[in-house]
Backbone as CSV, one residue per row, in Angstrom:
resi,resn,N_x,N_y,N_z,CA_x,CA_y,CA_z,C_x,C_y,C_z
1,UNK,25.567,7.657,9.776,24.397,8.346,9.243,23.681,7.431,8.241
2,UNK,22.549,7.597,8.355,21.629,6.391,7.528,21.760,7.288,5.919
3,UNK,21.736,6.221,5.074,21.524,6.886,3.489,20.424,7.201,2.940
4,UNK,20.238,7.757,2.063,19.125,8.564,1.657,18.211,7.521,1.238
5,UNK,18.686,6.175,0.655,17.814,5.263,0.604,17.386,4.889,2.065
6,UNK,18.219,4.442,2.884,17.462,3.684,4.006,16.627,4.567,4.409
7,UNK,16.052,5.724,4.467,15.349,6.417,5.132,14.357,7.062,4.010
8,UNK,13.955,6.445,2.882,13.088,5.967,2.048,12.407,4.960,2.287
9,UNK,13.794,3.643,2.660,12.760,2.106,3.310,12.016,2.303,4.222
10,UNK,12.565,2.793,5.489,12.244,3.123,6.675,10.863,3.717,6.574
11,UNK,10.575,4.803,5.686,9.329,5.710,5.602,8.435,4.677,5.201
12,UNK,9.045,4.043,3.825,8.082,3.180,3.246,7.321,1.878,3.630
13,UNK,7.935,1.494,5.017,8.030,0.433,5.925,7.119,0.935,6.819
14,UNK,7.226,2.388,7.578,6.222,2.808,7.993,4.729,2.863,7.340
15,UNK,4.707,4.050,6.977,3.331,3.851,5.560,2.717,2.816,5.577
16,UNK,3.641,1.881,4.651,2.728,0.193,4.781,2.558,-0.543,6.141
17,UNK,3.078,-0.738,6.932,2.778,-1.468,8.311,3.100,-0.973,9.356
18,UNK,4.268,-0.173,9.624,3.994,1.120,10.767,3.485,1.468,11.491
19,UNK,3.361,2.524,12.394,2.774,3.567,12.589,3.472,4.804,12.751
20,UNK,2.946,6.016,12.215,3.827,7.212,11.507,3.059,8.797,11.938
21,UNK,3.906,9.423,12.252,3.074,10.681,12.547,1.736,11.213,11.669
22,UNK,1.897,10.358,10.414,0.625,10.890,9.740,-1.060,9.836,10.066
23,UNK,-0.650,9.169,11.062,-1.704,8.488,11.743,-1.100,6.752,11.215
24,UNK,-2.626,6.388,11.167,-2.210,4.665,10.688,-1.761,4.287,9.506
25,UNK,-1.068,3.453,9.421,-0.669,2.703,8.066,-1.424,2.404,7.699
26,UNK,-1.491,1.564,6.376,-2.119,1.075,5.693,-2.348,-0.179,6.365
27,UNK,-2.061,-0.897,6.413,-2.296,-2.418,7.063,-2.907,-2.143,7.965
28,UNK,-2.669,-0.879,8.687,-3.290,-0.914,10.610,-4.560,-0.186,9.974
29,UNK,-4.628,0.295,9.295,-6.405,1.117,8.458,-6.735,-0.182,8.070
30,UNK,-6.441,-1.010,7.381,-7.589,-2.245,6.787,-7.370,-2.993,7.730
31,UNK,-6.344,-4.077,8.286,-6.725,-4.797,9.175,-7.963,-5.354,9.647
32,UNK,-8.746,-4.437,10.501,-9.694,-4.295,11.387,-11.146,-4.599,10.589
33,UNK,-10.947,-4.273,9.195,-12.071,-4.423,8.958,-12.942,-5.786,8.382
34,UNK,-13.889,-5.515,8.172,-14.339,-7.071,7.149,-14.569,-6.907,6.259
35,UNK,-14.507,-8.491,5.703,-14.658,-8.995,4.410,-15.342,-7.964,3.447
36,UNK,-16.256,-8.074,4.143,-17.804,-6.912,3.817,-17.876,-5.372,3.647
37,UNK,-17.087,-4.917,4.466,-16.882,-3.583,4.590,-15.785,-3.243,3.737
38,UNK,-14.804,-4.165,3.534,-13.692,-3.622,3.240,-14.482,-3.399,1.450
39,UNK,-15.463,-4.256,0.987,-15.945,-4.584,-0.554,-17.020,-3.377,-0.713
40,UNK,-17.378,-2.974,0.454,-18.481,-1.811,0.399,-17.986,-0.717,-0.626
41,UNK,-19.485,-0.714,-1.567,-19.247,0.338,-2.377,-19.544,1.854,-2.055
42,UNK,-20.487,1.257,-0.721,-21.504,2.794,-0.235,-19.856,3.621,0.630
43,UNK,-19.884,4.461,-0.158,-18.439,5.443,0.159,-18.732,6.640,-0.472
44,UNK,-17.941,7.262,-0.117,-18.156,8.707,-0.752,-17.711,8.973,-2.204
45,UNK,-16.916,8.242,-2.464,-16.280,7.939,-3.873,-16.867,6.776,-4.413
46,UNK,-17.215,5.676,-3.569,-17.447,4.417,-4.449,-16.810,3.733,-4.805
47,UNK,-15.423,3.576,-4.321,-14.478,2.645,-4.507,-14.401,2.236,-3.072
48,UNK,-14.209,0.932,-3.479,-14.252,0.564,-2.043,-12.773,0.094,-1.184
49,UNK,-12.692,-0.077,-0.333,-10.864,0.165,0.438,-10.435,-1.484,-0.157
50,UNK,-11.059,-2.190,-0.036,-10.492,-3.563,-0.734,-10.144,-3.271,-2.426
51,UNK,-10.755,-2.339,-2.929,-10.189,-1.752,-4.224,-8.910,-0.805,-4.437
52,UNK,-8.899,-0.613,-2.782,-7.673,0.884,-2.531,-6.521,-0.143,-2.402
53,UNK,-6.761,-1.105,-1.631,-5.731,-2.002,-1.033,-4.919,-2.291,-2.749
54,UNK,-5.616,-3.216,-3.458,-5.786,-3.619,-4.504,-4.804,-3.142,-5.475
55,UNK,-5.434,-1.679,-5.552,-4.417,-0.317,-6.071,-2.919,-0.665,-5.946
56,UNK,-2.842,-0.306,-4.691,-1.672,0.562,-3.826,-0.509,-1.279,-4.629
57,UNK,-1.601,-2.295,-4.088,-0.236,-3.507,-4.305,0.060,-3.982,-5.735
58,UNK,-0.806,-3.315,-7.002,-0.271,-3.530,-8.000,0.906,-2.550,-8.520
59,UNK,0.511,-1.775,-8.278,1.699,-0.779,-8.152,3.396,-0.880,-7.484
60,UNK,2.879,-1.233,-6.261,4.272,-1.955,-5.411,4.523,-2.928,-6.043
61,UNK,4.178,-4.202,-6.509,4.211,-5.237,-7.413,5.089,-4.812,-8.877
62,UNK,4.239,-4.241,-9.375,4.707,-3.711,-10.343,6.178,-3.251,-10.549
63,UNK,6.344,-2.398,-10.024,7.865,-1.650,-9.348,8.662,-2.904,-8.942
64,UNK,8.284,-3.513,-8.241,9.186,-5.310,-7.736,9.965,-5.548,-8.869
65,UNK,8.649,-5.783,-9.788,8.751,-6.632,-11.099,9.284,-5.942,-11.840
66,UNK,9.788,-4.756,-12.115,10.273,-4.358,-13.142,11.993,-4.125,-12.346
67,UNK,11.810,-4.269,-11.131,13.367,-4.005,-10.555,13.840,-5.850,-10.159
68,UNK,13.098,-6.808,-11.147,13.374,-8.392,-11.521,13.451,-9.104,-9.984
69,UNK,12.875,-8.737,-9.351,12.801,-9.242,-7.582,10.836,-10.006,-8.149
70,UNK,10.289,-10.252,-8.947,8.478,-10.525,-8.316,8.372,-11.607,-8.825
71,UNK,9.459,-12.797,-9.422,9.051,-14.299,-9.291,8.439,-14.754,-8.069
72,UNK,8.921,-14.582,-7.455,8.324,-15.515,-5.849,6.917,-14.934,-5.765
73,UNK,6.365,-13.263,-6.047,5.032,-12.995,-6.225,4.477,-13.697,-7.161
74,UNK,4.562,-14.335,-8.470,3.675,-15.007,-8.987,2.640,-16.146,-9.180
75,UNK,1.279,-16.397,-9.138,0.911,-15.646,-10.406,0.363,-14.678,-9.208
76,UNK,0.400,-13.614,-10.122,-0.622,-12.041,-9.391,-1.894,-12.551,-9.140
77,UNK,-2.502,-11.856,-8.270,-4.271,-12.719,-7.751,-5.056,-12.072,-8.570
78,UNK,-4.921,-10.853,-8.858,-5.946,-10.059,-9.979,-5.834,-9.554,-11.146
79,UNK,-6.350,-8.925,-11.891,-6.397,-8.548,-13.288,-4.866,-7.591,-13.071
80,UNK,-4.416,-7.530,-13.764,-3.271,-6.353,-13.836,-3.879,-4.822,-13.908
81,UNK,-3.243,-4.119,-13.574,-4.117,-2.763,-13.618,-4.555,-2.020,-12.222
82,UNK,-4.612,-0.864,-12.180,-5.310,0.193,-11.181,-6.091,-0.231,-10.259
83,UNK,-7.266,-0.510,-10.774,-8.299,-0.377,-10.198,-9.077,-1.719,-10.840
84,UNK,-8.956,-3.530,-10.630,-9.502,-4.549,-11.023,-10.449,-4.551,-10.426
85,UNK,-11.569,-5.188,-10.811,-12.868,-5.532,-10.196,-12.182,-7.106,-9.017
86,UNK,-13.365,-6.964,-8.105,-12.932,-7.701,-7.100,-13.540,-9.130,-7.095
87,UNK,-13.964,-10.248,-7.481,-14.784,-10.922,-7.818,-15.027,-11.790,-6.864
88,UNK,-14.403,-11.666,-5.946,-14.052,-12.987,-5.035,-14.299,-12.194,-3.519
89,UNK,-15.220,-11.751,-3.048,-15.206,-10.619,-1.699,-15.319,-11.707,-0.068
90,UNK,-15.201,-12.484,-0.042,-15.325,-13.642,0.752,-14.384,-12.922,1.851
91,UNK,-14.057,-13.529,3.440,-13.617,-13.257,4.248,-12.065,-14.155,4.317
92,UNK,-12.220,-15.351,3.230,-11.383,-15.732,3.130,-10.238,-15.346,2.311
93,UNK,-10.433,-14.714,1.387,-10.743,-13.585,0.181,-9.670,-12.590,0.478
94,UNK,-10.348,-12.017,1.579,-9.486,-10.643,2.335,-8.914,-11.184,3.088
95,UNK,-8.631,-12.242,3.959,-7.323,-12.288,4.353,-6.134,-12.333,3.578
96,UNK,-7.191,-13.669,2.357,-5.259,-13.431,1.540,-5.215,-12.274,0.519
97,UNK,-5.646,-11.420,0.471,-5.458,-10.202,-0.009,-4.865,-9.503,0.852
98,UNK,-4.979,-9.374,2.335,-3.924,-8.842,2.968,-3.067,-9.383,3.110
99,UNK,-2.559,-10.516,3.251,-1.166,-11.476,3.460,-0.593,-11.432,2.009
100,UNK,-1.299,-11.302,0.744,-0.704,-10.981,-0.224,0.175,-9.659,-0.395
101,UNK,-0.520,-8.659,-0.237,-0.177,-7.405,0.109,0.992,-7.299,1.085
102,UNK,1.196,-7.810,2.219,2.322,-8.077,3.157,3.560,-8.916,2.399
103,UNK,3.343,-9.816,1.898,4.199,-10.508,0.576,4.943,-9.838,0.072
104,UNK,3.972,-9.511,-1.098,4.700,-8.147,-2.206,5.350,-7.011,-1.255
105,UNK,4.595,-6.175,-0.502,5.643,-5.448,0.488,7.159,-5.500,0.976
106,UNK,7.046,-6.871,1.445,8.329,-7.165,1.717,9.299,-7.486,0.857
107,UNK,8.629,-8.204,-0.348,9.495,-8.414,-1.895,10.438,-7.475,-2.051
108,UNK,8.923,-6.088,-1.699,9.342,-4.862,-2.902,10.822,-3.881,-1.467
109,UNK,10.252,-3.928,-0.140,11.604,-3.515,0.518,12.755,-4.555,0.493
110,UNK,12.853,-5.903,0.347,14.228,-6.650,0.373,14.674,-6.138,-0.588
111,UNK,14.483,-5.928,-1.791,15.166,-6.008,-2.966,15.151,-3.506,-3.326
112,UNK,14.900,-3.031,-2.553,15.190,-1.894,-2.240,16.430,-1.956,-1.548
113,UNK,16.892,-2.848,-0.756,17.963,-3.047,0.133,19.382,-3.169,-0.585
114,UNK,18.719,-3.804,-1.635,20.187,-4.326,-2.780,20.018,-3.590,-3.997
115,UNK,19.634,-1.851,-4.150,19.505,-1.208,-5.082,20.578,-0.465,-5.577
116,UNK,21.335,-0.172,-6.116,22.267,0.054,-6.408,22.527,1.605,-7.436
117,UNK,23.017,2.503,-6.854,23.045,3.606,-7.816,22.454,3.577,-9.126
118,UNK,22.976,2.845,-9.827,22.594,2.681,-11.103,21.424,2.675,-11.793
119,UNK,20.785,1.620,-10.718,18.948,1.094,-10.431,18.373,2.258,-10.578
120,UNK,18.511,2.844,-9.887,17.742,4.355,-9.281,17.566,5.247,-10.497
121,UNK,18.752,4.928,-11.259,18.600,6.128,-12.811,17.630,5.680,-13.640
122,UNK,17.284,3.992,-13.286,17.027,3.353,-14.638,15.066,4.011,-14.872
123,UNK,15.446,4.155,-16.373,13.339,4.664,-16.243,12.678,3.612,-16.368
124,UNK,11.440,3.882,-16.199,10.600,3.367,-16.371,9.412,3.388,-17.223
125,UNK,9.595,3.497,-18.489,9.219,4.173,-19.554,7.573,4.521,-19.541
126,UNK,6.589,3.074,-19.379,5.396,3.443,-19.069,4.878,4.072,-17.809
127,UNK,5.950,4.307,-17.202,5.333,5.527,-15.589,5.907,7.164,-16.112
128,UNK,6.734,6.542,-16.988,7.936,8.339,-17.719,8.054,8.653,-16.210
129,UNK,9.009,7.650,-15.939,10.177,8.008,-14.610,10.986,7.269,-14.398
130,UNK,12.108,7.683,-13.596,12.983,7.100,-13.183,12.626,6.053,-12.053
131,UNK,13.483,5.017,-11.486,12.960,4.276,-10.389,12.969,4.903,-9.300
132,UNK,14.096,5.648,-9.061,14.543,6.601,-7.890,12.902,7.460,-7.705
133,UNK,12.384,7.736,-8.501,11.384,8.985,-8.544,10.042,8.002,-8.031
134,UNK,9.773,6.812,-8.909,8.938,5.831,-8.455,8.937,4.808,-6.721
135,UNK,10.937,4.965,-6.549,10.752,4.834,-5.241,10.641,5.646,-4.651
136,UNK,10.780,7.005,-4.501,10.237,8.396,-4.066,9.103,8.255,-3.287
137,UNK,8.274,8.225,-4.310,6.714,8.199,-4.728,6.083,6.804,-3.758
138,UNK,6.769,5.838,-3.589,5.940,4.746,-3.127,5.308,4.940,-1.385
139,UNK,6.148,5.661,-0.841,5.537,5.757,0.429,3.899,7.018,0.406
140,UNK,4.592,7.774,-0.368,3.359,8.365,-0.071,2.516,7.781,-1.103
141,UNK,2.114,7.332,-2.166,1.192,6.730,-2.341,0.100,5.576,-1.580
142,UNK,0.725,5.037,-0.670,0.358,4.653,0.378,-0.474,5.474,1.533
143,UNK,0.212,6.688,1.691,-0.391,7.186,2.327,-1.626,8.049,1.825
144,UNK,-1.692,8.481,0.755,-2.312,8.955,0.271,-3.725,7.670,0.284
145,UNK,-3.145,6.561,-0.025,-4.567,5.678,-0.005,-5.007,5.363,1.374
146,UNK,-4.567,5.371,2.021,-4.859,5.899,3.910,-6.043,6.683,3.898
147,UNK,-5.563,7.854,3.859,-6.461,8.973,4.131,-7.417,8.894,2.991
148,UNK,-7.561,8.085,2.110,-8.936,8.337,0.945,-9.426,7.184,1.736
149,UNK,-9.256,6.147,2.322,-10.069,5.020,2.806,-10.735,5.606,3.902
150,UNK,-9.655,6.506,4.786,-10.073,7.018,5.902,-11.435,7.905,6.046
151,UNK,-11.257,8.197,5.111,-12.428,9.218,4.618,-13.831,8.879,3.885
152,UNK,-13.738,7.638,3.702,-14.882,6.823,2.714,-16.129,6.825,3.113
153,UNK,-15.567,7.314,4.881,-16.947,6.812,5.591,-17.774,5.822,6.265
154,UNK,-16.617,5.107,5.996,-17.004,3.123,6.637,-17.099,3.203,8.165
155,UNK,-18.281,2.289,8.918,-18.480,2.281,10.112,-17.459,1.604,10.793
156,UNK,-17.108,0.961,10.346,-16.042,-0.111,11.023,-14.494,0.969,11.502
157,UNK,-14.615,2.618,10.661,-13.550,3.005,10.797,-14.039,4.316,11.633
158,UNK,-14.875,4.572,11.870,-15.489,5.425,13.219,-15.040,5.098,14.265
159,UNK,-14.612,6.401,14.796,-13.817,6.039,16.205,-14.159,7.287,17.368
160,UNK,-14.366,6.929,18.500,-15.147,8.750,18.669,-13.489,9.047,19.418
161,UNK,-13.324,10.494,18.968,-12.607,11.190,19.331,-11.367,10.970,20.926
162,UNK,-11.095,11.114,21.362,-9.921,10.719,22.400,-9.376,12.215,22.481
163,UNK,-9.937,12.915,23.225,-9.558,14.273,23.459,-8.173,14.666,23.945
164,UNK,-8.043,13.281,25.080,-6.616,13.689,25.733,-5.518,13.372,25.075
165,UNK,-5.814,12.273,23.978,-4.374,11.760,22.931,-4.582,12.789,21.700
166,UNK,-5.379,13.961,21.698,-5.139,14.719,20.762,-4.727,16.381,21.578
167,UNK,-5.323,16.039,22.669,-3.969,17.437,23.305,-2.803,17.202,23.462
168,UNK,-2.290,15.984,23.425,-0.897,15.987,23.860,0.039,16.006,22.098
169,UNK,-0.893,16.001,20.578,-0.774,16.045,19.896,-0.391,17.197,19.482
């Protein structure tokens, strides 16, 4: 029987590069898009998915780094923080913002692999949580930035409907 962690990785492995009953991952939602689109502010919110991306990997980063696995991530590409301004929107830009993102990902599941009871209790004082609760939390935060990109409104992510792969749904 798999442990309650591996089937945390597993989810969280989905989410980020996957594909999962709750539609596309994250990687398979940006992928596709460009340089351009991904920096577009015209959204329904105004953040744009290269800002979502952005999000989601300081956070995973973050969590790395405080569970002492994010030397090999350094230096970080952007400001520390939520939501950094993007300064650099180039096509060259967004690739390694996604290959960065794939990086840290994998950082942050190897070193999930070698977590150890103990880990899991330890807090995290500026999140006021435990890691266990923060690794909880990491898959669906992911997904959660899915469906807000999904929703932004970007042309590049218009797709017309597929009637017959949603009856068999």
């Amino acid at each position: 029987m798999l442990s309650k962690l591996e089937l945390i990785i597993e989810q969280t492995e989905r989410e980020f590069r996957g594909h999962t009953f709750n539609g596309y991952s994250l990687i398979e939602t940006l992928r596709p898009l460009s340089a351009a689109m991904a920096a577009s502010h015209e959204t329904y919110e105004s953040y744009s998915a290269w800002e979502n991306l952005v999000h989601c990997v300081f956070f995973k980063f973050h969590l790395t780094r405080v569970l002492g696995a994010a030397e090999q991530l350094l230096p970080y590409p952007w400001k520390e923080g939520s939501f950094p301004d993007i300064s650099d929107t180039s096509e060259r830009a967004w690739n390694e913002a996604l290959a960065y993102a794939e990086t840290v990902h994998t950082a942050y599941i190897q070193r999930l692999g070698t977590l150890t009871e103990g880990e899991l209790d330890q807090r995290i004082e500026e999140w006021d949580c435990t890691v266990k609760e923060a690794v909880i939390w990491m898959p669906t935060h992911d997904t959660y930035h899915v469906a807000q990109i999904r929703n932004m409104g970007l042309a590049e992510l218009r797709q017309p409907r597929n009637d017959a792969e949603e009856a068999e749904a």
